[in-house]
PDB file of N, CA, C and O in Angstrom:
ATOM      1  N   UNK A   1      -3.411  10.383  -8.875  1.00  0.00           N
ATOM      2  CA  UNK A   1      -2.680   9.219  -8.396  1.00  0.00           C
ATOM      3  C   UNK A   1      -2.262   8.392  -9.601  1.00  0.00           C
ATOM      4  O   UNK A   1      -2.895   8.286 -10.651  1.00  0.00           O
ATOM      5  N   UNK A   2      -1.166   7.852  -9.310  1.00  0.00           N
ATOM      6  CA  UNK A   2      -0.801   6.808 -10.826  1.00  0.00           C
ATOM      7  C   UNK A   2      -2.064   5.687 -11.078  1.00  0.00           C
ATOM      8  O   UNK A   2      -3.213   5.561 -10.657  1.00  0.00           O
ATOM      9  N   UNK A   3      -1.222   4.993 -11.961  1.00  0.00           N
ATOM     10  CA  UNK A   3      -2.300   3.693 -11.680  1.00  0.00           C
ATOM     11  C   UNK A   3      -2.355   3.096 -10.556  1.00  0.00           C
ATOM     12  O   UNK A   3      -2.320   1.893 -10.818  1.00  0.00           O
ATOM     13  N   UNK A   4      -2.416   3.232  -9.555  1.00  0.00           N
ATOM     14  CA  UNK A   4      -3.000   2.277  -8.550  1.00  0.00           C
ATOM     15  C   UNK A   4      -4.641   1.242  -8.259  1.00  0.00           C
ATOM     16  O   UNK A   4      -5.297   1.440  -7.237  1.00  0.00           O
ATOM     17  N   UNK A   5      -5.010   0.372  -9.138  1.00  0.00           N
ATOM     18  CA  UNK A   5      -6.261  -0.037  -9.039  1.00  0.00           C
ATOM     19  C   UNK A   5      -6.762  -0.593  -7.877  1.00  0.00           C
ATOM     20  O   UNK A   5      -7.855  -0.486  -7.321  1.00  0.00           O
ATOM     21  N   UNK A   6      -5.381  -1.436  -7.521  1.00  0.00           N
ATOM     22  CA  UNK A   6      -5.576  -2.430  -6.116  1.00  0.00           C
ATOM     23  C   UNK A   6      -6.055  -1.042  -5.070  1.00  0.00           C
ATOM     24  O   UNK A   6      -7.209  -0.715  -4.794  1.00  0.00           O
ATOM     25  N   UNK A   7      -5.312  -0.659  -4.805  1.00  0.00           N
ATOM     26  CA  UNK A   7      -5.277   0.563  -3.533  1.00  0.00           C
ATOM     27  C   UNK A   7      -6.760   1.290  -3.182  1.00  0.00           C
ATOM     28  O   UNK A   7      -7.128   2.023  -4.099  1.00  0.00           O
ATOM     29  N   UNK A   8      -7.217   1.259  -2.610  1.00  0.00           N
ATOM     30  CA  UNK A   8      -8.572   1.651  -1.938  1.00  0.00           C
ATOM     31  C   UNK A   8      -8.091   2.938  -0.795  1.00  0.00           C
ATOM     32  O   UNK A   8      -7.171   2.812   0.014  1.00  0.00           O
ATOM     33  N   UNK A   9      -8.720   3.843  -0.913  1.00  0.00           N
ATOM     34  CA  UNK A   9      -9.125   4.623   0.702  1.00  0.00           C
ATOM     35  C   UNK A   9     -10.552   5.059   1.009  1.00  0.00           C
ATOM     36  O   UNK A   9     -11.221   6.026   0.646  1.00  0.00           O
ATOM     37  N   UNK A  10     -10.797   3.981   1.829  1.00  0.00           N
ATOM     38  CA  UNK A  10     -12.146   4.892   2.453  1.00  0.00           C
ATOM     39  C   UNK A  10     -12.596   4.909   3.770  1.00  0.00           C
ATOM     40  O   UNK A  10     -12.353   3.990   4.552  1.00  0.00           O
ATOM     41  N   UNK A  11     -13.234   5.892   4.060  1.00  0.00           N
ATOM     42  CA  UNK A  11     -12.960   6.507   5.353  1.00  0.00           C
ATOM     43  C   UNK A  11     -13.050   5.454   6.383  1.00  0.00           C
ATOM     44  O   UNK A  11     -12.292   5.217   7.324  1.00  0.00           O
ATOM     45  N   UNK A  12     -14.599   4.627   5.843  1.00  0.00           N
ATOM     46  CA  UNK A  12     -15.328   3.319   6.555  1.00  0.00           C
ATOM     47  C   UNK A  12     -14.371   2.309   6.676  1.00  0.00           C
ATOM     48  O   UNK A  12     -14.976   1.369   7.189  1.00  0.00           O
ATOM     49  N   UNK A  13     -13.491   2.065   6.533  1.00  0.00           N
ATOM     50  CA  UNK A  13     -12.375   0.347   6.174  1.00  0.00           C
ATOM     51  C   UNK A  13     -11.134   1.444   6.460  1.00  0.00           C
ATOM     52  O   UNK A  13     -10.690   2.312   5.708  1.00  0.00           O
ATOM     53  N   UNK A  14     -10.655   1.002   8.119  1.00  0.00           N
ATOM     54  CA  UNK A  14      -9.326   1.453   8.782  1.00  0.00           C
ATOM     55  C   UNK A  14      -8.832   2.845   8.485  1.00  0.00           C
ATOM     56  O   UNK A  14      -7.839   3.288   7.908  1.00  0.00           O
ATOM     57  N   UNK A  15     -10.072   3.476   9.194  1.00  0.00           N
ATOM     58  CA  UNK A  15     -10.160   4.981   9.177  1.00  0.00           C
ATOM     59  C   UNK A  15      -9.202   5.561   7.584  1.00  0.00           C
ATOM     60  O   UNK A  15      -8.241   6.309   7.765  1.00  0.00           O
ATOM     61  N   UNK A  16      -9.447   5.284   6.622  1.00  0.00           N
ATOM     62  CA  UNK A  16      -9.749   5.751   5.296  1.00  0.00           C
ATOM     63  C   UNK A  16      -7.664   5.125   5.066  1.00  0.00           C
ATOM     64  O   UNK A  16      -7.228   5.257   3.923  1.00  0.00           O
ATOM     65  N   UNK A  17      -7.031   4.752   5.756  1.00  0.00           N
ATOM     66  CA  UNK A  17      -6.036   4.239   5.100  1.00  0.00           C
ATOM     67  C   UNK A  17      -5.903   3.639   4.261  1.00  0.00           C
ATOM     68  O   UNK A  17      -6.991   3.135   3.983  1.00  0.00           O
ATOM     69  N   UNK A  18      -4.716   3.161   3.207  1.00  0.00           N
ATOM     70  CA  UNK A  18      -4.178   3.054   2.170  1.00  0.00           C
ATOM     71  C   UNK A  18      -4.454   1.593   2.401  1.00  0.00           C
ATOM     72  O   UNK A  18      -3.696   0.974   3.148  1.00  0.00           O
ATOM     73  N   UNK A  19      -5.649   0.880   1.726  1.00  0.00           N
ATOM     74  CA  UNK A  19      -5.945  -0.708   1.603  1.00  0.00           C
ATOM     75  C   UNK A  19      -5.577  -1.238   0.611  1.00  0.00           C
ATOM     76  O   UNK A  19      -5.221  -0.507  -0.313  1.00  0.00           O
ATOM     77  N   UNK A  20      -5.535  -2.514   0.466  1.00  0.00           N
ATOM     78  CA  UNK A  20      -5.657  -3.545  -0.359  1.00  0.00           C
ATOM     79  C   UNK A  20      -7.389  -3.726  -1.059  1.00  0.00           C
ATOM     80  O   UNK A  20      -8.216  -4.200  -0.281  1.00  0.00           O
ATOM     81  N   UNK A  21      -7.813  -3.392  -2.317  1.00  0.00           N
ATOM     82  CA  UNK A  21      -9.022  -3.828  -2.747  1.00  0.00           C
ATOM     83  C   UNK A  21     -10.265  -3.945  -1.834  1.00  0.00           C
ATOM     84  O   UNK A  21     -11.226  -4.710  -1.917  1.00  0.00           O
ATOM     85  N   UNK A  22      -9.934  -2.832  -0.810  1.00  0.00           N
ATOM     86  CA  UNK A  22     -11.264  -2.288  -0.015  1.00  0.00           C
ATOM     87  C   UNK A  22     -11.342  -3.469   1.359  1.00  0.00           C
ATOM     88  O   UNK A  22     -12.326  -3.532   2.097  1.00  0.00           O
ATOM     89  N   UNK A  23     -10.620  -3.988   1.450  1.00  0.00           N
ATOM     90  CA  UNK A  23     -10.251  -4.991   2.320  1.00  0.00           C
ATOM     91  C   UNK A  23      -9.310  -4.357   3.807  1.00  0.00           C
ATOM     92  O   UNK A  23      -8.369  -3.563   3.800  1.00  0.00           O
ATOM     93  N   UNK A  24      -9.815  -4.880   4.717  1.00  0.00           N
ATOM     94  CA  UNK A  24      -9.065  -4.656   5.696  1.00  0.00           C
ATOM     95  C   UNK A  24      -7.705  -5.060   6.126  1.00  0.00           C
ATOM     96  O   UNK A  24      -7.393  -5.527   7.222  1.00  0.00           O
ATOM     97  N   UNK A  25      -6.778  -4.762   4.896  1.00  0.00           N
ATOM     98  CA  UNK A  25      -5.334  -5.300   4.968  1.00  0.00           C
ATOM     99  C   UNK A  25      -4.878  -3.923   4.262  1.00  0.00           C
ATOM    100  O   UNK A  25      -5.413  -3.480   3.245  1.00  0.00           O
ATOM    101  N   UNK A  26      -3.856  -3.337   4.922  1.00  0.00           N
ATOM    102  CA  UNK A  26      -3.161  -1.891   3.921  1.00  0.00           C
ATOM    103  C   UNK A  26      -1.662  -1.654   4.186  1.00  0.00           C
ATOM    104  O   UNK A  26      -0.738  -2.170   4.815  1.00  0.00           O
ATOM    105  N   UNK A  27      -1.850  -0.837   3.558  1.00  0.00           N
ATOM    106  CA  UNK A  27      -0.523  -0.838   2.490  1.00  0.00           C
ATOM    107  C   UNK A  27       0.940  -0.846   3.353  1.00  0.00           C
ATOM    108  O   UNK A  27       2.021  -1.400   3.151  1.00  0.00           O
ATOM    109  N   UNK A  28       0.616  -0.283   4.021  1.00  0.00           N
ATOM    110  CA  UNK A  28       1.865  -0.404   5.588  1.00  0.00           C
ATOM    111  C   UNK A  28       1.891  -1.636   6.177  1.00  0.00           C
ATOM    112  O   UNK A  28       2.975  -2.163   6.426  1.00  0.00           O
ATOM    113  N   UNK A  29       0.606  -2.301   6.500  1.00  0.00           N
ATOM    114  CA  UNK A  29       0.884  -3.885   7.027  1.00  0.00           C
ATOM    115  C   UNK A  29       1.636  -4.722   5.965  1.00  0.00           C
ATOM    116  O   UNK A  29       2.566  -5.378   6.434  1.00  0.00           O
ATOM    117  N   UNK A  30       1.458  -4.823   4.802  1.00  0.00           N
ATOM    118  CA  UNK A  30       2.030  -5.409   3.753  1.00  0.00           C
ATOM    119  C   UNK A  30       3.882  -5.274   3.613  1.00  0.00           C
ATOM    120  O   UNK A  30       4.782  -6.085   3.395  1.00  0.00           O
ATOM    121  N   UNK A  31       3.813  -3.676   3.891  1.00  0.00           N
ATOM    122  CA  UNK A  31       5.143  -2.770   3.543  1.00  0.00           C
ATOM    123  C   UNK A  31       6.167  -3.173   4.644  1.00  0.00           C
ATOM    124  O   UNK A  31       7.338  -3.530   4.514  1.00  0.00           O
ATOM    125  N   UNK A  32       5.099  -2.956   6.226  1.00  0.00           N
ATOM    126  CA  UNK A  32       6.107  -3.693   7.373  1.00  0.00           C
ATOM    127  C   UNK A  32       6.379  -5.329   7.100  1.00  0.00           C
ATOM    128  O   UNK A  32       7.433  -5.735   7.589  1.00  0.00           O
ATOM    129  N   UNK A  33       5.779  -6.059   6.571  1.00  0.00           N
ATOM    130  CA  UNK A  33       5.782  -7.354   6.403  1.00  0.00           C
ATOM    131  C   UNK A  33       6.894  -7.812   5.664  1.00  0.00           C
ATOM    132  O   UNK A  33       7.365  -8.913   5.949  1.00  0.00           O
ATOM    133  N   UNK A  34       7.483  -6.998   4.573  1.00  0.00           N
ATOM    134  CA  UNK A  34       8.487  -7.297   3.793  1.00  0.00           C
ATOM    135  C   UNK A  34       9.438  -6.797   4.321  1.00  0.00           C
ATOM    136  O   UNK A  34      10.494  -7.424   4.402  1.00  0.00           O
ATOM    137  N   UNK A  35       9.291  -5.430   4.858  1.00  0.00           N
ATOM    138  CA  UNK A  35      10.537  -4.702   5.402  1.00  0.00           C
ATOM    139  C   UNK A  35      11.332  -5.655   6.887  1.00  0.00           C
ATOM    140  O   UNK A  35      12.449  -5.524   7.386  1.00  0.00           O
ATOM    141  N   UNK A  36      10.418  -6.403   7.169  1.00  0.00           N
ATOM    142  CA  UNK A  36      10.822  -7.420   8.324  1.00  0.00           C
ATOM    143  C   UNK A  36      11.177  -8.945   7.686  1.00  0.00           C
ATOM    144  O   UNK A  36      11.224  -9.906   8.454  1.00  0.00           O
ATOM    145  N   UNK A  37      11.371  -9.078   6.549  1.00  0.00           N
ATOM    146  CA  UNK A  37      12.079 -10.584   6.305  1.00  0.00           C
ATOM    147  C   UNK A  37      10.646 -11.253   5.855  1.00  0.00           C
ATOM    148  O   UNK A  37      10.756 -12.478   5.881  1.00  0.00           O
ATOM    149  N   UNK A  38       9.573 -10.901   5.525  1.00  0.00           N
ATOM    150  CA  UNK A  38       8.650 -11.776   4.992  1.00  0.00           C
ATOM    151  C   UNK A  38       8.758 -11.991   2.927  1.00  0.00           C
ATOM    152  O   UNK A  38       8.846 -11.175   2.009  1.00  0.00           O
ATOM    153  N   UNK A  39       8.718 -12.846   2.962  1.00  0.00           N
ATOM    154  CA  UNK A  39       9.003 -12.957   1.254  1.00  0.00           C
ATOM    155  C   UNK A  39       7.255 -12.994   0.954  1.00  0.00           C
ATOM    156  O   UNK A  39       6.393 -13.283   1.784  1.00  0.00           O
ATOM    157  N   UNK A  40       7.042 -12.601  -0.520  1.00  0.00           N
ATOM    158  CA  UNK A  40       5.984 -12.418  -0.680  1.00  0.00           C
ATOM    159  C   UNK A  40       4.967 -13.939  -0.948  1.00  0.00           C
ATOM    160  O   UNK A  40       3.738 -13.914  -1.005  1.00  0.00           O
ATOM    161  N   UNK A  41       5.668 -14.972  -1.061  1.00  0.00           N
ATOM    162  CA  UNK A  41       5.099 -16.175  -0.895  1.00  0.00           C
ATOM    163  C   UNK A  41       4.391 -16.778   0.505  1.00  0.00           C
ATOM    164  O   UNK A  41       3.554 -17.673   0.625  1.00  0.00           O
ATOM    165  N   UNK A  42       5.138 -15.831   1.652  1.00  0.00           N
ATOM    166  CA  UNK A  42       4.999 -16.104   3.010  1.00  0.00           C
ATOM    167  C   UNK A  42       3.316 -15.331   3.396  1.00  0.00           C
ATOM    168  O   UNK A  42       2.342 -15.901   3.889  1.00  0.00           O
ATOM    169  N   UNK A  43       3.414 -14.200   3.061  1.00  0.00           N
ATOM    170  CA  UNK A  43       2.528 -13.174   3.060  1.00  0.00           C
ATOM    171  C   UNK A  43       1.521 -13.664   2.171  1.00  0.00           C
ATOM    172  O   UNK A  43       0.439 -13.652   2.758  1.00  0.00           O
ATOM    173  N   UNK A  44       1.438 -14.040   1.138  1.00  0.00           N
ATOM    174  CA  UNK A  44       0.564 -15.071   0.658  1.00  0.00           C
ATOM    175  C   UNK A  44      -0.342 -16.224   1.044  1.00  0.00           C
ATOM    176  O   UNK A  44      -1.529 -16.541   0.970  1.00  0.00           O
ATOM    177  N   UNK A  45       0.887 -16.720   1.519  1.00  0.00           N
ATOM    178  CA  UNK A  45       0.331 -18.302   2.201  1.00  0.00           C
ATOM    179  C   UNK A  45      -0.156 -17.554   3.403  1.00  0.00           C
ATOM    180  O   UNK A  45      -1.287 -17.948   3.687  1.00  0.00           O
ATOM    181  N   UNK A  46       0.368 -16.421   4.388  1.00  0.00           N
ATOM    182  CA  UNK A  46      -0.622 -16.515   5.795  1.00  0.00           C
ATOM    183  C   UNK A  46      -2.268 -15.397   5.359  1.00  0.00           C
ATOM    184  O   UNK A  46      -3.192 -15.204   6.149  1.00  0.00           O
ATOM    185  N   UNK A  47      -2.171 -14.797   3.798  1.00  0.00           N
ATOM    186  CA  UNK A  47      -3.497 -14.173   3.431  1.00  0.00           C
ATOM    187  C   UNK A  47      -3.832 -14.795   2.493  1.00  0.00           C
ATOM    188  O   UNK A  47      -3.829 -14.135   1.454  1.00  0.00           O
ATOM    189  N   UNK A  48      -4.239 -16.180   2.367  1.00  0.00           N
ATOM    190  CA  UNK A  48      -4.840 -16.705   0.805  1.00  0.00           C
ATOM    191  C   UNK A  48      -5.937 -15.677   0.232  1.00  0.00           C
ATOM    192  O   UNK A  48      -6.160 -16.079  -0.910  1.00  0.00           O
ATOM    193  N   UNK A  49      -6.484 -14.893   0.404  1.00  0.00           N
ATOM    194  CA  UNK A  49      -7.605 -13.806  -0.433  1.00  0.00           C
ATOM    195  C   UNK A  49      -6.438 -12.957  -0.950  1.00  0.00           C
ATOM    196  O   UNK A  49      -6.587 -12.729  -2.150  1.00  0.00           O
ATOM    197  N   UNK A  50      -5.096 -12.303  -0.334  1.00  0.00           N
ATOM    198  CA  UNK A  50      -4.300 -11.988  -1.339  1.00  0.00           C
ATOM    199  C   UNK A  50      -4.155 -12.051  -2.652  1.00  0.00           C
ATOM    200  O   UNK A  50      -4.765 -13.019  -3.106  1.00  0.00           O
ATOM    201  N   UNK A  51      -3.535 -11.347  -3.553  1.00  0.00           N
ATOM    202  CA  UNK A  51      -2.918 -11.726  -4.884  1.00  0.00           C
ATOM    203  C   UNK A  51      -2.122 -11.144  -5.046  1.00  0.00           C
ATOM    204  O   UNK A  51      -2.307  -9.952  -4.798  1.00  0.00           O
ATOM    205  N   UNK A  52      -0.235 -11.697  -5.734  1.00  0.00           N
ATOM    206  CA  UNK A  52       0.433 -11.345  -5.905  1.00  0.00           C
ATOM    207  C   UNK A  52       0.594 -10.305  -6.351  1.00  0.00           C
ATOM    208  O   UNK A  52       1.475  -9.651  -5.793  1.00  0.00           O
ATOM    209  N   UNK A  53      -0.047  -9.713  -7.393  1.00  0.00           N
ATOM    210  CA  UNK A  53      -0.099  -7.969  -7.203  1.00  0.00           C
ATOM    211  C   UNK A  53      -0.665  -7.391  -6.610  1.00  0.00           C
ATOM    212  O   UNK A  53      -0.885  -6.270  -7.069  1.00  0.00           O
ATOM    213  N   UNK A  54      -1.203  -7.673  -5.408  1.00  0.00           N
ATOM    214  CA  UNK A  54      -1.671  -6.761  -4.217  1.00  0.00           C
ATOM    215  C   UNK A  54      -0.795  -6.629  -3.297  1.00  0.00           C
ATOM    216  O   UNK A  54      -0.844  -5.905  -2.302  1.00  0.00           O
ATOM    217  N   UNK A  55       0.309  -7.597  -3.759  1.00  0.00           N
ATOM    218  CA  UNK A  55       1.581  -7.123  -2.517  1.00  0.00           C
ATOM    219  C   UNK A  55       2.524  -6.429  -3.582  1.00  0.00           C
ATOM    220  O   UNK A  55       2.752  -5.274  -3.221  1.00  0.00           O
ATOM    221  N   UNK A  56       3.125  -6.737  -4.730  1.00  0.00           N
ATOM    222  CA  UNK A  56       3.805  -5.751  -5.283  1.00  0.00           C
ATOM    223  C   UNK A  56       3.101  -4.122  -5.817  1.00  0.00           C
ATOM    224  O   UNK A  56       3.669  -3.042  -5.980  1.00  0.00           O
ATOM    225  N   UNK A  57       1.819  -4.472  -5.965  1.00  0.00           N
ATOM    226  CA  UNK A  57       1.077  -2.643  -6.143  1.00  0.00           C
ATOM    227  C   UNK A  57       1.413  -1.963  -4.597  1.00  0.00           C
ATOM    228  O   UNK A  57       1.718  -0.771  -4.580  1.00  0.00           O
ATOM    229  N   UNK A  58       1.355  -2.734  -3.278  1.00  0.00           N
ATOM    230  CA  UNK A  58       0.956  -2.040  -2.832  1.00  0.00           C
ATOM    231  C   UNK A  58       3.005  -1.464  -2.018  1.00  0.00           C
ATOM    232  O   UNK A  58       3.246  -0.818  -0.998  1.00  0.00           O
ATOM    233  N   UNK A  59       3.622  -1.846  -2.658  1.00  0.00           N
ATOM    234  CA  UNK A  59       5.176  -2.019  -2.518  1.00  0.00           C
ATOM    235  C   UNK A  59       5.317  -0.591  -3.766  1.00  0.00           C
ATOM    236  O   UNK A  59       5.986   0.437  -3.656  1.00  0.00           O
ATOM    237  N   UNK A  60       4.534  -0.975  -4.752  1.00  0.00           N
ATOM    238  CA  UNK A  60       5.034   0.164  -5.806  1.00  0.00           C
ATOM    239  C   UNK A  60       4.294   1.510  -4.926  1.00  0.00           C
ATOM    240  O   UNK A  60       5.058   2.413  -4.584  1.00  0.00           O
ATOM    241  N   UNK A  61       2.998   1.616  -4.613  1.00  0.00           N
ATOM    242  CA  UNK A  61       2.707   2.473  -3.941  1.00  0.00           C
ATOM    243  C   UNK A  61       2.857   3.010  -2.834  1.00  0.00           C
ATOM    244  O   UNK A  61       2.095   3.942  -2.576  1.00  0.00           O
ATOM    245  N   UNK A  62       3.687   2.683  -2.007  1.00  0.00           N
ATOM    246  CA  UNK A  62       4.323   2.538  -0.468  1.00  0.00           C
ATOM    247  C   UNK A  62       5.696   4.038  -1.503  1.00  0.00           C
ATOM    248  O   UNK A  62       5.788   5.225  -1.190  1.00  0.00           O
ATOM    249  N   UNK A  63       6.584   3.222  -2.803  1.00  0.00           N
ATOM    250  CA  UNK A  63       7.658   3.738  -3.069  1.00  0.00           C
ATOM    251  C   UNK A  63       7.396   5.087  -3.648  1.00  0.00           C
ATOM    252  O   UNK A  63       8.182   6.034  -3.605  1.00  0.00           O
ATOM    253  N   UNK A  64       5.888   5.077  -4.345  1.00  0.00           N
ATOM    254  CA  UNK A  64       5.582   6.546  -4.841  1.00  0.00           C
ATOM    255  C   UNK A  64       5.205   7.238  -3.883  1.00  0.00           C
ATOM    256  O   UNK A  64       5.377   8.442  -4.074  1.00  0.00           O
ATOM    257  N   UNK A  65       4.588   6.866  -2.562  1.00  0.00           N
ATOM    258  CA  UNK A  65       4.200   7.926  -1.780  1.00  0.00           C
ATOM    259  C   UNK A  65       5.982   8.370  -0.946  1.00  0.00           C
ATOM    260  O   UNK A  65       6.425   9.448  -0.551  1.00  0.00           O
ATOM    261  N   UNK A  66       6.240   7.769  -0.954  1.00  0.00           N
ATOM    262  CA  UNK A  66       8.004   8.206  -0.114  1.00  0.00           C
ATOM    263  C   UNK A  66       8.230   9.001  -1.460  1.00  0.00           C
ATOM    264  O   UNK A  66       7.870  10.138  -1.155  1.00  0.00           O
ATOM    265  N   UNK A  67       8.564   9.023  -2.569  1.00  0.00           N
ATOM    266  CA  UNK A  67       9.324  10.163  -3.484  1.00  0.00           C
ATOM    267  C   UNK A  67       8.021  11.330  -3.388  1.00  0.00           C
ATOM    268  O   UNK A  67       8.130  12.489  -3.789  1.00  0.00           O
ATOM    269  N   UNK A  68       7.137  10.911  -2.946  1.00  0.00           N
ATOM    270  CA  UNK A  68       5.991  12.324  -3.229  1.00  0.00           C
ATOM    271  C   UNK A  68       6.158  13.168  -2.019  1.00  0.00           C
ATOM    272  O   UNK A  68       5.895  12.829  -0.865  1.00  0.00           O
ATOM    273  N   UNK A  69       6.764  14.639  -2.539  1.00  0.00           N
ATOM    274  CA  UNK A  69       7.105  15.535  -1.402  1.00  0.00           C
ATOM    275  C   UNK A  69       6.264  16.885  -2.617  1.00  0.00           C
ATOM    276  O   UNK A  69       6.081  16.986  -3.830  1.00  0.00           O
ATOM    277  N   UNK A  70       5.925  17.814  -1.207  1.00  0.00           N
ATOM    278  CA  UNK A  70       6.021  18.983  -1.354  1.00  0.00           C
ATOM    279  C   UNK A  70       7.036  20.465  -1.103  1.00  0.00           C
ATOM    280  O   UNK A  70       7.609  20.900  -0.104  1.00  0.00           O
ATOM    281  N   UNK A  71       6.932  20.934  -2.452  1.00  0.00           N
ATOM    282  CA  UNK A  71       7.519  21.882  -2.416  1.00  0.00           C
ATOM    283  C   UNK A  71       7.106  23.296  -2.094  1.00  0.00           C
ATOM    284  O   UNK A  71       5.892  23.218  -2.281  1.00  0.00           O
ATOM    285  N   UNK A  72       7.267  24.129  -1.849  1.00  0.00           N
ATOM    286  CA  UNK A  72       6.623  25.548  -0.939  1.00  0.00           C
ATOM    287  C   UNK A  72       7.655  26.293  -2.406  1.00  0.00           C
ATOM    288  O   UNK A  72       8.754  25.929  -2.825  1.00  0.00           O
ATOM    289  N   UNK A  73       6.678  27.514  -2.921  1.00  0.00           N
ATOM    290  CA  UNK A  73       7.220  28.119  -3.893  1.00  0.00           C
ATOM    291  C   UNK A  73       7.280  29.689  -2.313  1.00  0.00           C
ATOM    292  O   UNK A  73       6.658  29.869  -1.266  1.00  0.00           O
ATOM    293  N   UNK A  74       8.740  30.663  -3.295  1.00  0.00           N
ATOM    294  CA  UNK A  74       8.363  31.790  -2.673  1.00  0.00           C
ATOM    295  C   UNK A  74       7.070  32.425  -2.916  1.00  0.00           C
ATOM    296  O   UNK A  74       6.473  32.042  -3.922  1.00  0.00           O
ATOM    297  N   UNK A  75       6.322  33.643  -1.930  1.00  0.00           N
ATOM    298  CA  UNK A  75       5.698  34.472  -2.535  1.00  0.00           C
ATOM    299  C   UNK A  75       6.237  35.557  -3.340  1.00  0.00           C
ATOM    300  O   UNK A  75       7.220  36.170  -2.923  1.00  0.00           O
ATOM    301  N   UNK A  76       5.704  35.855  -4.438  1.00  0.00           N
ATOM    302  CA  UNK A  76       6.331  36.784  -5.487  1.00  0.00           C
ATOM    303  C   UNK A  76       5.852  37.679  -5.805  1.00  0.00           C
ATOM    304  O   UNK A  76       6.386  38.399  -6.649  1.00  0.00           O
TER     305      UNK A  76
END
């Protein structure tokens, strides 16, 4: 995985999805939050335990998992 430090998965905290710092906030609630008109000051002010790079890590990591595809080689 890149650097992702913020980003947590474990199984125990929202059946092992993509969190915020082991916290019960992840990476899709954050991702729908912006993708719907929330600015990251908004998302802030309604999670004060937030920190501004826990909403842009988890925006950079939302964008690396969409370019991360698999490719199927032939058998040869």
């Amino acid at each position: 995985m890149a650097d992702f430090d913020r980003i947590t998965q474990q199984p125990e905290v929202m059946g092992g999805k993509p969190c915020i710092r082991g916290m019960r906030v992840t990476v899709a609630m954050i991702v729908g939050m912006v993708g719907t008109g929330h600015s990251i000051e908004a998302i802030l002010a309604d999670y004060p335990y937030l920190e501004r790079e826990d909403v842009l890590q988890a925006l950079r990591y939302a964008a690396w998992r969409a370019d991360d595809r698999e490719v199927l080689l032939a058998a040869g």
